[in-house]
N, C-alpha and C positions, 0 to 999 in steps of 0.2 A: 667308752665312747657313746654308744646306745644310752646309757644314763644319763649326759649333760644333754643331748638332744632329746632325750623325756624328758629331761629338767624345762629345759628351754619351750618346750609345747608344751607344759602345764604352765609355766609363767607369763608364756605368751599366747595364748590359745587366742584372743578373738584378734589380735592382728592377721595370726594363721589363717584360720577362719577366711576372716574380712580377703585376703588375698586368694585362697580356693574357691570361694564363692568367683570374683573377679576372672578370674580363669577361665570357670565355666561356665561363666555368661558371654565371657568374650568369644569361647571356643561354640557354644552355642548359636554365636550368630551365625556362623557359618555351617549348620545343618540343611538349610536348604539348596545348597550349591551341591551337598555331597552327591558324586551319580556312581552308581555300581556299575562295573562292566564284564562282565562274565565268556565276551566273543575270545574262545583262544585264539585266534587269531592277532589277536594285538598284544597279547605277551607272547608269541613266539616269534623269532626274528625271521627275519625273510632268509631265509634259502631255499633249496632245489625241493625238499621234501614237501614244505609249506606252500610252493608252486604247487607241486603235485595235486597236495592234497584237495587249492582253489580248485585247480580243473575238475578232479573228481566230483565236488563240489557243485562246478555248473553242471557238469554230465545229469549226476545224477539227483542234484539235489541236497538240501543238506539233512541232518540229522534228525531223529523223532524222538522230542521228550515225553515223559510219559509224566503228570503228576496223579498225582492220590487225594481226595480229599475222604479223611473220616471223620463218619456222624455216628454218637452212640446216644442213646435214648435208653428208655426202659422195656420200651422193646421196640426193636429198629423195623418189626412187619403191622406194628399200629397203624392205621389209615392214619393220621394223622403224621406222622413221621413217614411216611410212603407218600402221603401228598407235596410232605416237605422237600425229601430226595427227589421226587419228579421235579418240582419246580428248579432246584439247582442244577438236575441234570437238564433242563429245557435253557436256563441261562446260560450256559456253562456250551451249551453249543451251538449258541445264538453269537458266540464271541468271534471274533474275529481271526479268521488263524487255527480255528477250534476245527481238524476232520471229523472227530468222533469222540462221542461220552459214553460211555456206558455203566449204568447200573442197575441193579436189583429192581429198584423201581419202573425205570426201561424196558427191562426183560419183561416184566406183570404189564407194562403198559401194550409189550406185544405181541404179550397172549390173551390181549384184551380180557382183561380184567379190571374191572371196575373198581376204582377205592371207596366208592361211597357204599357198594355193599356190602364191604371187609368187615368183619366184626369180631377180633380176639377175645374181646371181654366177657364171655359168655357166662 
């Protein structure tokens, strides 16, 4: 069976083709409608728990995500890569929604420590 259907896609490969392209142009237009939704809330059905859980919810607020962002360089305490991480850590809590950033570069900047004096390359 596998064999008359590789028969069949080597004899017929560019109508194949011509229709897979077709497919995924058609299926493409529709990329920018896609939305992700990640509130469990809307896949879990309403019952008593899922009450619950809203009120807890208003009480005390909802959940803290935590993300990660890593940077590697050649060496991640070069001023130059320390100037980099501050500026991300200064966006990065200018954001909307953002309580708190913290990194390496944060820490040096509140021990006041100067980057333009750093000098690893000795």
């Amino acid at each position: 069976m596998f064999e008359k259907i590789g028969l069949v896609m080597v004899k017929r490969s560019l109508p194949i083709l011509t229709v897979v392209v077709l497919i995924t142009i058609f299926f493409s237009l529709f990329i920018p409608s896609v939305q992700f939704d990640s509130n469990i809330a809307h896949f879990v059905p309403e019952n008593d728990v899922m009450k619950a859980q809203e009120k807890v919810n208003d009480y005390f607020g909802e959940g803290y995500s935590v993300h990660m962002i890593y940077a590697s360089s050649d060496n991640v305490l070069d001023a130059g890569s320390l100037r980099e991480e501050y500026a991300i850590t200064e966006n990065a809590g200018s954001v909307n929604g953002v309580e708190n950033v913290v990194s390496f570069a944060g820490i040096i900047d509140a021990c006041r420590v100067d980057f333009e004096d750093m000098s690893y390359d000795e």
